[in-house]
N, C-alpha and C positions, 0 to 999 in steps of 0.2 A: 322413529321418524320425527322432523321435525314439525310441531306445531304449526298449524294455518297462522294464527298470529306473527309467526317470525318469517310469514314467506308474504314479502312485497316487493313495492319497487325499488327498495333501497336495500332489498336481501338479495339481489340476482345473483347466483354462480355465472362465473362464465368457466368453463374449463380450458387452460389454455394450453396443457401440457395431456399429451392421451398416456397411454401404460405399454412402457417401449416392447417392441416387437420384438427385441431381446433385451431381455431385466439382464444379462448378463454383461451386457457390451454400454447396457443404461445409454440408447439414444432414444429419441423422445421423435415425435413428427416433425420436429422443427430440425431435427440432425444435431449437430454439437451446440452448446450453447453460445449465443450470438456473440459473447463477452470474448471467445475464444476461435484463435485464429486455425485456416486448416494447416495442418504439421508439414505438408510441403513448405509452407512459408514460414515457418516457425524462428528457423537458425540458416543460417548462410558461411559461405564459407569464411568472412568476416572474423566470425564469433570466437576461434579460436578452437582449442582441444574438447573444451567443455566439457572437463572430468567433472563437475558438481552435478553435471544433468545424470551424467552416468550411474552418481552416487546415490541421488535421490531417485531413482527408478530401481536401483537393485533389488529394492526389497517392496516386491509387489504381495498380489495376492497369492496362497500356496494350497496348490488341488491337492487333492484327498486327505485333508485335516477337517478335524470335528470341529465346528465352532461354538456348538453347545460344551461350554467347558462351565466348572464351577472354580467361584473364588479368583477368579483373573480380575485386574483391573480394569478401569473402561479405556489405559492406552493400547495397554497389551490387549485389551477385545476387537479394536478399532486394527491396529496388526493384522488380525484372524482374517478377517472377514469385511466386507465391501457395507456399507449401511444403506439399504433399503429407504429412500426417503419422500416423504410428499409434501409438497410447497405448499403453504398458503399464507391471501394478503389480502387486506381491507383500505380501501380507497374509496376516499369522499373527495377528492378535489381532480381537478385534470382531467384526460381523456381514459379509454381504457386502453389507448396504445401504450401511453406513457406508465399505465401500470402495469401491463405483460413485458415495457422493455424493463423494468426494474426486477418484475418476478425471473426473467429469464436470467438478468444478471446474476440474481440468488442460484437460479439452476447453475452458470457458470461456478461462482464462488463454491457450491455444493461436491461438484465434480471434481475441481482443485485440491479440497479437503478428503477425497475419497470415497464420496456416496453415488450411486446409481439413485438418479430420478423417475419416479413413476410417475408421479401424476402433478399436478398443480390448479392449484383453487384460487377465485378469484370472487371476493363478493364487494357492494360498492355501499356502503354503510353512512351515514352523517359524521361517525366517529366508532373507532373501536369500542368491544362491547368492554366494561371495565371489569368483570367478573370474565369472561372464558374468551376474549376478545372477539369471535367468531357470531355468540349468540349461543344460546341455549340448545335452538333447534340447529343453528347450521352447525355445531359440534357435535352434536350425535350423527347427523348425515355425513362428518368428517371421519365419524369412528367405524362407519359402516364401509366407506369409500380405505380406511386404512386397514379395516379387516381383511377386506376382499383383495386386496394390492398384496397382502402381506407385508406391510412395512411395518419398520422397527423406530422411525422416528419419523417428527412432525417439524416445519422447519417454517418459523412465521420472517417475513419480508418484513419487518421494525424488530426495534428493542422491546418485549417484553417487561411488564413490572413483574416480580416475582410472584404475587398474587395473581395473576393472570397467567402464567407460567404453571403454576399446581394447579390452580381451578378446570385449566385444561388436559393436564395431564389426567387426571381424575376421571373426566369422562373418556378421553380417547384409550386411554390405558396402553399408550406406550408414550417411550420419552419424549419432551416438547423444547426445544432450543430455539434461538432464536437468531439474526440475519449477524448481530454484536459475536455470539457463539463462535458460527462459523469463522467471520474472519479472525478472531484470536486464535483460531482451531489451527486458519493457516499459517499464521503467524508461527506459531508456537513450532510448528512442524519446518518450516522454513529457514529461521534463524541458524545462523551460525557463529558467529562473533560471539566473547562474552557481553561484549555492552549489548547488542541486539538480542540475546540470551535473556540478559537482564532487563530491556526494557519488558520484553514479551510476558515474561512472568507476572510482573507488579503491575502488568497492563489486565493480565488474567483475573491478580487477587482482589482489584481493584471492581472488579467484575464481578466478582464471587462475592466478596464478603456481602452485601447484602440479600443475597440469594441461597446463604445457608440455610439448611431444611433439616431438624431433629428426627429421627424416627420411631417414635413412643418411649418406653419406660426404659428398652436397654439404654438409649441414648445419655441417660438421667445421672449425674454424681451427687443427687440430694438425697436425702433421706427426713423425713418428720421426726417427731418426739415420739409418739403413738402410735408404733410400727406392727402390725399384726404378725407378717412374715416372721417366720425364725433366721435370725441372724441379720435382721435387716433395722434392729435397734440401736443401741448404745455403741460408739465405734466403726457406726457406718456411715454416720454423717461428711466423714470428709472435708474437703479445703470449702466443699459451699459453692462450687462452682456446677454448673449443666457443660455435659459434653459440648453444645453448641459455643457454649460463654469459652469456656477451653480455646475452640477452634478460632474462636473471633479474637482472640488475644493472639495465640500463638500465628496467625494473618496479620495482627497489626505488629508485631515483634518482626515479622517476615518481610515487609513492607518496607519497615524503616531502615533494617539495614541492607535491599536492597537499591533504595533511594540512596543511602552513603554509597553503595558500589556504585550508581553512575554516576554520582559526583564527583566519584574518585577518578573517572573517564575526563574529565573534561581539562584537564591539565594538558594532556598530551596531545588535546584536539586543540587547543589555544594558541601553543605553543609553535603549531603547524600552522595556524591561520596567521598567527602574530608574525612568522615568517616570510609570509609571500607577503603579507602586508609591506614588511619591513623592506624588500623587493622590488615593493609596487605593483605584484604581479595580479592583475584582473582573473576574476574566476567569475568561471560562466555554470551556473547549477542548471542539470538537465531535470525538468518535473514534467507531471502529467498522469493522466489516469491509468492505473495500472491495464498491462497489458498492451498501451501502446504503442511500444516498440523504441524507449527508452535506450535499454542495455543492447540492443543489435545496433542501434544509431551511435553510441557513445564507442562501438567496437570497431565498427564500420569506418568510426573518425581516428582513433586512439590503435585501435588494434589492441585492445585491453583486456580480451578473453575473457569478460565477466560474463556471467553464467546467462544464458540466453534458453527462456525453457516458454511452452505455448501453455501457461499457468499464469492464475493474479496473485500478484505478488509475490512473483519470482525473486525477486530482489528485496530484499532489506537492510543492507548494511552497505553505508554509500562509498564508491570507491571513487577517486579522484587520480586525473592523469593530466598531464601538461604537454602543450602543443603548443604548435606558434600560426599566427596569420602570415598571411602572404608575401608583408614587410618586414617580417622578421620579428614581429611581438608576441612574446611567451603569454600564456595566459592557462589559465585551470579551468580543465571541466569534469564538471563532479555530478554520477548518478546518484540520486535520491529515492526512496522507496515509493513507489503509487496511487495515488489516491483514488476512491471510491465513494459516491455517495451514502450517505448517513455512516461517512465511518465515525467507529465508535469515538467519542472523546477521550475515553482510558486511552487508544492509542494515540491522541494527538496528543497528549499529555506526557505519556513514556517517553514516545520520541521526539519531543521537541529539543532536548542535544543534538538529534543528527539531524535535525530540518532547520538547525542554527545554519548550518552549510549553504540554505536558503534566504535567509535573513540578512547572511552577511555576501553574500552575491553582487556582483557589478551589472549582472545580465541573465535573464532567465529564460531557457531557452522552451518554451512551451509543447511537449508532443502531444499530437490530438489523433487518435485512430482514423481517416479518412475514411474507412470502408464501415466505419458503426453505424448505427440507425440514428444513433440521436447524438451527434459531435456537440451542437450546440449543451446540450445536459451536461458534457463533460467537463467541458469548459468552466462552465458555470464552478461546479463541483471543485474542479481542482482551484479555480479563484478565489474562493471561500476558502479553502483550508491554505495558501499561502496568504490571505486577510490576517488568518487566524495565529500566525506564527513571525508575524510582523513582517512581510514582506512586500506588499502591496503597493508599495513606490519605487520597486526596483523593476528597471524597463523588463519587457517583456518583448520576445519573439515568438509567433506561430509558425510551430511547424506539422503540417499536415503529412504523416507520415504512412506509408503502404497505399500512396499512391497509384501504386502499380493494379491495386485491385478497385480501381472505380474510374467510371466515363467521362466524358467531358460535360456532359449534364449534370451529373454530380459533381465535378470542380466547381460549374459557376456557381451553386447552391453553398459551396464552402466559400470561396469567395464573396460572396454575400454575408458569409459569416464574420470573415476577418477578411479583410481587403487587401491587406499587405504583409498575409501569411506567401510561407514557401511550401511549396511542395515538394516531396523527396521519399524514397523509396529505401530503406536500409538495407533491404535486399540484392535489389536491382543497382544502388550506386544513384538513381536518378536523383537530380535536383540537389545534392549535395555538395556540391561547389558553389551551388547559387546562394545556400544556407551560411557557408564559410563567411563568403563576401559578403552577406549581410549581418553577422558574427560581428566582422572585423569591422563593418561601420557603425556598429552601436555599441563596442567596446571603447573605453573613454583612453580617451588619447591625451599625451604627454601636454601642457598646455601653454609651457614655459619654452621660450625661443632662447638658446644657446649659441655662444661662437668661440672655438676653442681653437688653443693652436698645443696640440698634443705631440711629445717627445716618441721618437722613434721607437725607447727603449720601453713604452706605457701602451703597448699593444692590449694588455690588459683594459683600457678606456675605452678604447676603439669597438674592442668586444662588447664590452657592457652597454653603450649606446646602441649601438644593434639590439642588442638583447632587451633593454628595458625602454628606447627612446626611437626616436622615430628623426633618421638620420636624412636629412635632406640635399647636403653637398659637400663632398671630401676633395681637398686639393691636396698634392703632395709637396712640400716647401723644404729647402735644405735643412731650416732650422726644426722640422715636422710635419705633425698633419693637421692641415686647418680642418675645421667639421661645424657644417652647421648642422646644426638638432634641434628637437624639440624633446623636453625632459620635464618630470614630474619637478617641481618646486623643492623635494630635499635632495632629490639626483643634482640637480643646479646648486644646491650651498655647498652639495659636494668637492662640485669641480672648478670651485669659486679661482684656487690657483693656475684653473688654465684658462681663463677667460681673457679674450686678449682685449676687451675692453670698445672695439669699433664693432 
């Protein structure tokens, strides 16, 4: 039990999660977690075949196999068997709403990766403890609370230092990961592409490598002069390296040439952008906090069948489709993967190749969950990680999306949030016209005034003004077609031959 010393006012538990009614279906008193929308509203007929959701649900859990097995790894264990898991998090700043919406989010993120939640702990500290983060006392009453739960893992709401990582595992005596853990966890499981393949790894090892952990003497490639052991003398000494020193090499050899492999990605992603550039074609990147209905909105628009699943960070590998406005102007819009508060920096790091997609954007269309508890957090959240990948001056649209599940007391509360957000439903179709038209007014328009007088036989001209220009009056003349337009400044050096000059 914990010590009187470690129980004050700055040691409260609150428990915010009780020990679900069925550990088998792992729902908590709160129902599914908040992060995660109910599965009626998940996918729509929109979405497309969505043979990848098919793919990723094939292979669930499988009754009457043993999961006490020897010598399996920990992916093929995580296979077997569903993980047992209990939350906990330490908060010194904010209300304690604002720390159960983040623990819940962890329950979300938990659920994604495969685990049944039992319980959750909440205590409100000056600052984590630096030795077991929890406290001496509140991690024994963590190990009693995990005995009695029967869980198999401990699951902290921050990143972990590696020494606070053992020091707790130590007393609670089962495994201790951390909020970074998870989302890699989902990553890793998600990925499909080799570049997102590849980012996910080097986003892992980058994780790992200082979290390697030796485990006594087998670990050990040393040997001394003055060996007592038989055969542990002369000839056993070795290259001089420790298993760990090994592992740390053979991770930064792993590292580097998976950094060549995504550098070797970015040829054919330039070459694609250097296109529409060369084009003039506007591209609109759709962001926002995972799970808010991104990939049904881009399908809803595009009809693009990308995988639509009621999971965070269903999406990682950005797909892009081209569409035109109302007048006839082509333009690109491209899904991007989700963002989530305290996501790790390993992955801003990996994927900043494909958040380049971001960077180099005319217009960013912002989805915000309208049915979450705290829209405002999210917001915040994802401004910060497009700050951080150089985006921060390329305009911005709010779109308040799944609409369709909140009142008009909650509109005005979001409208207070952004004043000249849209509202739109990807399910229901609502408000998504209204989204287009405001698309096409903040998509930058051709800025050069043209007057041509075009040959019968250069139907080809006629076309491409449509397509890249914003065609304002056609008359039809014996000798052609007269056109006024408005064209980007190298479309007009273009058609410098057909300028008639008045």
């Amino acid at each position: 039990m914990a010590d009187t010393t470690d129980r004050g006012d700055d040691d409260v538990v609150d428990r915010i999660l009780s020990r679900a009614n069925d550990s088998a279906a792992g729902y908590s008193i709160f129902g599914r977690a908040q992060a995660l929308q109910d599965e009626s509203t998940a996918a729509g007929s929109d979405d497309g075949e969505q043979f990848d959701r098919e793919e990723r649900q094939a292979l669930r859990r499988v009754a009457g196999l043993s999961t006490e097995l020897e010598d399996v790894t920990e992916v093929e264990y995580r296979q077997l068997r569903l993980e047992n898991v209990v939350l906990i998090g330490v908060y010194a700043q904010g209300t304690l709403e604002d720390a159960e919406n983040s623990l819940r989010e962890l329950s979300a993120l938990a659920e994604t990766a495969g685990a049944v939640v039992l319980d959750g702990l909440l205590q409100r500290r000056p600052y984590p403890d630096p030795s077991t983060y929890l406290g001496k006392g509140k991690a024994h009453e963590l190990r009693e609370i995990v005995t009695s739960l029967g869980a198999d893992t401990v699951i902290a709401d921050t990143e972990l230092a590696p020494s606070q990582r053992r020091a707790l595992e130590d007393v609670v005596k089962v495994k201790v990961i951390d909020r970074t853990a998870v989302i890699l966890d989902i990553f890793s499981q998600h990925a499909k592409s080799r570049e997102g393949k590849a980012q996910v790894e080097l986003a892992q090892l980058e994780y790992l490598l200082p979290r390697l952990r030796g485990w006594g003497e087998s670990m050990s490639r040393q040997a001394g002069g003055q060996v007592g052991g038989a055969g542990a003398g002369m000839g056993s000494r070795g290259p001089g390296e420790t298993k760990i020193e090994l592992d740390r090499r053979r991770i930064h050899t792993r590292m580097a040439k998976l950094r060549k492999q995504i550098k070797g990605f970015a040829p054919a992603r330039e070459a694609k952008r250097a296109n529409r550039h060369r084009h003039e074609v506007p591209s609109v990147a759709i962001v926002g906090y995972t799970n808010a209905g991104k990939s049904s909105l881009l399908n809803r628009l595009t009809r693009a069948g990308v995988l639509v699943e009621n999971a965070l960070f269903a999406t990682l590998d950005s797909t892009t489709r081209r569409t035109k406005t109302k007048d006839g102007r082509e333009y690109t819009l491209s899904d991007t993967v989700g963002f989530v508060r305290n996501l790790p920096h390993q992955l801003v790091e990996a994927f900043r190749s494909t958040l380049e997609e971001v960077a180099e954007a005319d217009l960013l269309v912002h989805v915000v969950d309208a049915a979450h508890p705290d829209p405002a957090a999210q917001i915040a959240t994802v401004r910060d990680v497009v700050g951080d990948v150089g985006a921060r001056d390329v305009p911005e649209l709010i779109v308040f999306n799944k609409s369709d599940l909140i009142d008009d007391d909650q509109r005005l509360v979001l409208r207070g949030i952004a004043p000249d957000a849209v509202f739109v439903s990807a399910r229901t179709g609502e408000g998504v016209d209204e989204m287009l038209d405001a698309i096409e007014r903040m998509l930058p328009r051709p800025s050069v005034a043209v007057e041509l007088l075009v040959p019968y036989d250069r139907g080809d001209i006629i076309s491409m003004l449509h397509r890249r220009g914003a065609v304002r009056q056609l008359d039809y003349l014996a000798a052609g077609t007269r056109v006024k337009a408005a064209v980007t400044e190298e479309i007009a050096a273009q058609l410098q031959e057909f300028a008639t000059g008045s």
